[in-house]
N, C-alpha and C positions, 0 to 999 in steps of 0.2 A: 145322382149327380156325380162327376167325376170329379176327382181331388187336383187342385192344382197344383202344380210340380213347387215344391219346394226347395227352399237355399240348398239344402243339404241333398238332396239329388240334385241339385244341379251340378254340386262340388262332388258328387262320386261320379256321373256321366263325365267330366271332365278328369280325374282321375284314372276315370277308365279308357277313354281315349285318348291320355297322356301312355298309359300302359302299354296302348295298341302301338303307338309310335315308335316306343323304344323297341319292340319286339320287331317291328317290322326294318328297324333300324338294325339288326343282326343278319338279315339277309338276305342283305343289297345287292346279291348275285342272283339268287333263283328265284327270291319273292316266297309269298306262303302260297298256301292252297287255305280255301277259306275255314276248314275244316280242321286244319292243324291249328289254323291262328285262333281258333275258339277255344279248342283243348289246352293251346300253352297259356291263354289268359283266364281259364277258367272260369269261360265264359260263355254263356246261351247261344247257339248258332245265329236265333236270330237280333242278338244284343249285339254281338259282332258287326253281323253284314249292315245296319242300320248305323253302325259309326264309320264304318267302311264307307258306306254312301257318304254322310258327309265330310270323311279328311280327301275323299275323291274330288267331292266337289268345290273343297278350298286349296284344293294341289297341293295337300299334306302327303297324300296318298295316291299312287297310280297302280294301272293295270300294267304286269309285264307282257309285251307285245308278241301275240300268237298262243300266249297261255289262260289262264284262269287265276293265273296267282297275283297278288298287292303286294306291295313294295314301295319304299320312303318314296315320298314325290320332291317335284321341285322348290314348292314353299319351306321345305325343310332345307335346302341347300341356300336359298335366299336369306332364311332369316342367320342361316349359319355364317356368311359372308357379313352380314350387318354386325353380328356377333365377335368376330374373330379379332379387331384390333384392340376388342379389351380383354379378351380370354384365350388366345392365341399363345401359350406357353411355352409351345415346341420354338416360337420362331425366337425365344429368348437366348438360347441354347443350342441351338440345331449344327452352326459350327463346330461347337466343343464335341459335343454327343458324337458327330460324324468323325470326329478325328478320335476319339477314346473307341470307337468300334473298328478304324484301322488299325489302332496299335496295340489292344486286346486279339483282336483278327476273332472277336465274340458278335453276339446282335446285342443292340443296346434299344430298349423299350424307354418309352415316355407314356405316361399315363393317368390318364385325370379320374378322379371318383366322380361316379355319376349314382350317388344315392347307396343301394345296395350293391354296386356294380362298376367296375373301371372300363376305361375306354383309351382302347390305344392310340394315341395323338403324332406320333413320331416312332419311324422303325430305322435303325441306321444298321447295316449290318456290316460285318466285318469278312475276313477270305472263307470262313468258315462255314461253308452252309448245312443249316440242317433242315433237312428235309422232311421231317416230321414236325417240323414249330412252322403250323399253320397261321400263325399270329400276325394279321396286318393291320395297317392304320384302320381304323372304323371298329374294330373288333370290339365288340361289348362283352364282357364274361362277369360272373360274382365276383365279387372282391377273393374270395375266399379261394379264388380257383386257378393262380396264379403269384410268383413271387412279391412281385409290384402289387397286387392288389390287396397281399395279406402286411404288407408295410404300410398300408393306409387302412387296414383293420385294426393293428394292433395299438395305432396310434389315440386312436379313440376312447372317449370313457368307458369302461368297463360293460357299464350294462346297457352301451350304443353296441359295443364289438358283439354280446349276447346275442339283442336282438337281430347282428346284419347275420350273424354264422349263422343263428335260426333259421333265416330267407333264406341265405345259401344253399342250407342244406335241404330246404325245402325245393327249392329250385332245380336241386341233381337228381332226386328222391330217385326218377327215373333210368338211372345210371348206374345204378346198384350199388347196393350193403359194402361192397369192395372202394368204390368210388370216393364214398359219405368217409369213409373209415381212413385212406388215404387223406384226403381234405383234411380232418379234423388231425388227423398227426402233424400235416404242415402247419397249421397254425398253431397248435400248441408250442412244435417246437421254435417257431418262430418268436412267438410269446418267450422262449425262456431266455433267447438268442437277442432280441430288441432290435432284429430288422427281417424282410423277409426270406425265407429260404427254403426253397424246393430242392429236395433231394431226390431228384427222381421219383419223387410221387406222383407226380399225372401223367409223365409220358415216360417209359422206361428209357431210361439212357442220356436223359437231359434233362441237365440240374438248372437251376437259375437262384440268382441272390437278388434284393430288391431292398431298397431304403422311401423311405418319405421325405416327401418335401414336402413343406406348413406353411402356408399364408401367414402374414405381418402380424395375425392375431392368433396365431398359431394352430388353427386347423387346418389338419392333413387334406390336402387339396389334389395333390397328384404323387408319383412315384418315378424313377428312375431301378433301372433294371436288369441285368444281361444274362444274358443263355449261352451254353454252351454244353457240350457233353460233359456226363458226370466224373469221368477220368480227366476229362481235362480242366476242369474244374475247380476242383477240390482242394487239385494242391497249391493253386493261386487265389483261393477265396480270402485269406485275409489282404493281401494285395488287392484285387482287385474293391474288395466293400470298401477299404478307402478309399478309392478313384472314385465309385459311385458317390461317398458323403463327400468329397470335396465339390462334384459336382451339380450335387444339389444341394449344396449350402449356395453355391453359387448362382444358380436358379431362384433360390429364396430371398438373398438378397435384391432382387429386378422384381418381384414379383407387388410392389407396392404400384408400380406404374399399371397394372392392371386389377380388375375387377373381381376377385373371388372372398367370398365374400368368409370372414373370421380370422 
């Protein structure tokens, strides 16, 4: 006789097609192939394609058109819309941000923690472009891997920040020993520093500073954040990290009118 599914598979199949979501939420341009998307969730080919079927058949999840590859579907952009006027951060701020990236003439990031990982909500850029800072709105990365993300790392209890750098570093593992090594310099120094700061560790030539911004109960909920070349920089970083805390103090105060929750 076969066993009936229990609470507790049913709370890891849902865990694991919460998993499938966010991954497929990373690339909203080309989709996966069903084969990578089993390797990045470290998962059974056919445990995969069997949750495949059904986020397809709730319009979690669709087919990119002429390929083989999945990719976020429309139910996801539906329930994002339902979502938006209590979790919608960027639109608190979006004026300010846009005028402090013309007169840095830097890019200025918005960025909400989504768990192990930030997600960029708002990109306002300034005269400056750089053409190596891939980074647009939708962009999911580790917290860990990124200035904004490591200001909503350090913010955390100690042995939360442990366990997120663990995943992190588990999540680059494939990126190499150089990669892991870099990472873990930022965050340290950031840790001595009390906000974030990439020093030209993940991309050569451009630096970025990052602060936190904490919800009414004072968890670190999103980040504020700007790029720019390391020479250009450097010698306006303490000017500029007071621009970013003034402006996300100012963020934090509006942020009772919405739903995040601590």
């Amino acid at each position: 006789m076969s066993r009936a599914p229990s609470t507790t598979d049913g709370a890891r199949s849902l865990h694991r097609a919460i998993g499938l979501l966010r991954l497929l939420s990373m690339r909203t341009a080309t989709g996966w192939r069903l084969s990578d998307l089993a390797q990045e969730a470290a998962l059974e080919h056919s445990t995969v394609h069997r949750m495949l079927g059904c986020l397809l058949d709730e319009g979690l999840a669709v087919r990119v058109p002429g390929t083989r590859r999945y990719a976020i579907g429309p139910l996801a952009y539906e329930l994002g819309v339902a979502a938006a006027p209590h979790f919608a951060i960027e639109r608190l701020a979006a004026s300010a941000l846009a005028r402090l990236a013309a007169e840095t003439r830097d890019i200025v990031f918005l960025n909400v923690r989504s768990g192990a990982e930030s997600v960029c909500v708002a990109r306002f850029d300034g005269r400056k472009a750089l053409k190596a800072y891939t980074v647009d709105v939708g962009t999911r990365r580790p917290l860990s891997l990124s200035a904004g993300g490591v200001a909503m790392l350090i913010a955390l209890p100690r042995a939360e920040q442990a366990r997120l750098e663990a995943l992190n570093l588990q999540a680059i593992v494939r990126r190499g020993e150089a990669r892991q090594t870099a990472v873990r310099r930022m965050v340290q120094r950031s840790r001595r520093l009390g906000y974030g700061f990439n020093q030209e560790d993940i991309i050569p030539g451009i630096a970025a500073i990052g602060v936190v911004i904490r919800a009414p109960g004072g968890a670190p909920v999103a980040s504020l954040s700007l790029a720019a070349t390391g020479t250009d920089l450097m010698p306006r970083q303490t000017r500029l990290l007071a621009q970013l805390r003034r402006q996300a103090e100012a963020i934090e105060a509006q942020l009772g009118a919405l739903r995040y929750p601590g």
